[in-house]
C-alpha positions as CSV (number, residue, x, y, z in Angstrom):
1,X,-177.4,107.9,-105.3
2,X,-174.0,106.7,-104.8
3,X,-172.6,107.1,-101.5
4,X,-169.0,108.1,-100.9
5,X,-166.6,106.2,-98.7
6,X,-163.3,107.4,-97.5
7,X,-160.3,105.7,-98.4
8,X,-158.4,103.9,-96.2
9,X,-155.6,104.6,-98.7
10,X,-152.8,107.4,-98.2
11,X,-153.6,109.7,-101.6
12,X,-149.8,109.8,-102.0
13,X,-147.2,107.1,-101.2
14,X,-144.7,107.7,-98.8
15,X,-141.3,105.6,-98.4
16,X,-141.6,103.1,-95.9
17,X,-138.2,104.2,-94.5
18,X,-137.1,107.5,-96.4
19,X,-133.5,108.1,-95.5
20,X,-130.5,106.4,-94.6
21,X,-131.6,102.8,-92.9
22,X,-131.4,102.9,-89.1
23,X,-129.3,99.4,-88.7
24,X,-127.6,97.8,-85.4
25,X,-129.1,101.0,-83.2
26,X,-127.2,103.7,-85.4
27,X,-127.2,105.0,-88.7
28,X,-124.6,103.8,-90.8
29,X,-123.2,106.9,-93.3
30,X,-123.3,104.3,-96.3
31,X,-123.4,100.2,-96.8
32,X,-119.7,99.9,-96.4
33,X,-120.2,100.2,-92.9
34,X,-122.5,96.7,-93.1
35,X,-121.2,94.0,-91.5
36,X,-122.5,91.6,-93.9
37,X,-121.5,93.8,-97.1
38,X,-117.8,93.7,-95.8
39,X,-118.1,90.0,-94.8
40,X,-119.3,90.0,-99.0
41,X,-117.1,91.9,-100.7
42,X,-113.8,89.7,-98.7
43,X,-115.4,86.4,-100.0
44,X,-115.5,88.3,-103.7
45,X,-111.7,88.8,-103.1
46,X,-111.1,85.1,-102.0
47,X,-113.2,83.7,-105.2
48,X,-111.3,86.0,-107.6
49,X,-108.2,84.6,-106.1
50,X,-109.4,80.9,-105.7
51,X,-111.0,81.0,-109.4
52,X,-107.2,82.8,-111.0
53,X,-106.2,79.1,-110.5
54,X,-108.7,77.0,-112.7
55,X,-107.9,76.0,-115.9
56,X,-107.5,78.6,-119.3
57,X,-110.5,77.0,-121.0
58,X,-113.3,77.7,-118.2
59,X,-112.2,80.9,-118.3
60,X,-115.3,82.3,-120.2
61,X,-117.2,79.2,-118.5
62,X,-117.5,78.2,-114.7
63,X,-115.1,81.0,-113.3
64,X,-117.3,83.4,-115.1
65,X,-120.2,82.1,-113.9
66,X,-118.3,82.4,-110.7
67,X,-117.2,85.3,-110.2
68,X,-120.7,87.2,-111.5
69,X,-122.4,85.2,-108.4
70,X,-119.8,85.9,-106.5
71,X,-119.7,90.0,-107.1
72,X,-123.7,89.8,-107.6
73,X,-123.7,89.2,-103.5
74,X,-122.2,92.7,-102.4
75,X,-123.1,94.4,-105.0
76,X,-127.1,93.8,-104.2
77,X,-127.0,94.6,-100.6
78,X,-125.4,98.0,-101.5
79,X,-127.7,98.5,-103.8
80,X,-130.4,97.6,-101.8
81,X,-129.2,99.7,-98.8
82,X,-128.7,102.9,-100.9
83,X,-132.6,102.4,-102.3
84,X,-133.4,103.9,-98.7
85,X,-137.1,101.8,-98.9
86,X,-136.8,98.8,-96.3
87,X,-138.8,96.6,-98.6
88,X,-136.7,97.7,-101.8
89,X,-133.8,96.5,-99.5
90,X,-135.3,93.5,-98.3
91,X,-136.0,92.7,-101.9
92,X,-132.2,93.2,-102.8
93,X,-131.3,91.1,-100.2
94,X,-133.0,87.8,-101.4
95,X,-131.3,88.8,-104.9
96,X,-128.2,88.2,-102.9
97,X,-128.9,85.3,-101.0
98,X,-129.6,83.2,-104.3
99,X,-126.4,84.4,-105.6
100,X,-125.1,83.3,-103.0
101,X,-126.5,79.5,-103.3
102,X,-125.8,79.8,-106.4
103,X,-122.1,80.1,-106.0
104,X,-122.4,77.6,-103.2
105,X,-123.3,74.8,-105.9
106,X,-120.7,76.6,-108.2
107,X,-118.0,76.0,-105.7
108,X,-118.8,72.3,-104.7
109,X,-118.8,72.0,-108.9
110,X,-115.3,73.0,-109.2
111,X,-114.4,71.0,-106.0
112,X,-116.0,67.8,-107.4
113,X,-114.2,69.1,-111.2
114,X,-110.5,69.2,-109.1
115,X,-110.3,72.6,-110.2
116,X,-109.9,73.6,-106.6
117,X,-108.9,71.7,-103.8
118,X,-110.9,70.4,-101.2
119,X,-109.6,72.2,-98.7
120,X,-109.7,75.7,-100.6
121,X,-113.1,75.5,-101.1
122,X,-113.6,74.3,-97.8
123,X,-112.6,77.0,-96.0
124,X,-114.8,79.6,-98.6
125,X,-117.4,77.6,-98.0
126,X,-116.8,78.2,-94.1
127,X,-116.9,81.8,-95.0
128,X,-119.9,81.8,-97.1
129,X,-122.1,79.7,-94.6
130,X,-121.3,82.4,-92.5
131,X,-122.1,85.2,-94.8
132,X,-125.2,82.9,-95.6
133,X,-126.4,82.9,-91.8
134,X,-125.9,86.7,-91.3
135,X,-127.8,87.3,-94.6
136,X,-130.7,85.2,-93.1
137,X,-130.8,87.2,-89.6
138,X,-130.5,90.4,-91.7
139,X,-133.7,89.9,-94.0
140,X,-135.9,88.3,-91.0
141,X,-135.2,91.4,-88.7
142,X,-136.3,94.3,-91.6
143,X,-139.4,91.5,-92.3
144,X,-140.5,92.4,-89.0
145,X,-140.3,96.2,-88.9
């Protein structure tokens, strides 16, 4: 005779975090309010203006490749946020931290290429270091939750 032993499994699966994300002590109405998506979305703004400068024929090239890393970042941690699960988020926000090492090689690229100058990137580069440590901070505090 076979002997039945309760699961220590929930029969359904609940949400981790069902809801709007309870970030900084508050709840935020939507990502917008995200320090680290704003800090995003103006480094998307400075890349589209940076990359209007490099030459006609990398058009469909590098400042494609660009600009997609460079929208990819934002773009994922609102995603993330507005999937409501903290893991789903978490997830999300790796997706945007390699986009954002990716455009960090794309940028040193088009600095070593003199598409840009030095200082230009430089100073995004100050930006997206930033962006890069407040990414870091985000992901480790919803790891420990």
């Amino acid at each position: 005779m076979i002997k039945r032993v309760k699961s220590v499994f929930p029969r359904t699966l609940e949400p981790l975090n069902p809801g709007p994300l309870n970030l900084e002590d508050k709840l935020l109405k939507n990502h917008k309010e995200l320090k680290v998506w704003q800090k995003a979305y103006e480094l998307c703004l400075k890349i589209y203006k940076l990359t209007e400068k490099f030459p006609k024929e990398e058009r469909f090239g590098l400042v494609a490749q660009i600009r997609r890393s460079a929208v990819s970042i934002p773009s994922n941690i609102a995603e993330g946020y507005n999937r409501g699960h903290r893991l789903e988020y978490v997830q999300f926000l790796n997706i945007a931290y390699g986009s954002l090492n990716e455009l960090d090689t794309q940028l040193l690229l088009s600095k070593d290429l003199s598409y840009a100058s030095g200082e230009e990137v430089e100073c995004i580069l100050e930006d997206l270091y930033e962006l890069e440590r407040m990414l870091a901070a985000l992901i480790r505090s919803l790891k420990k939750k």
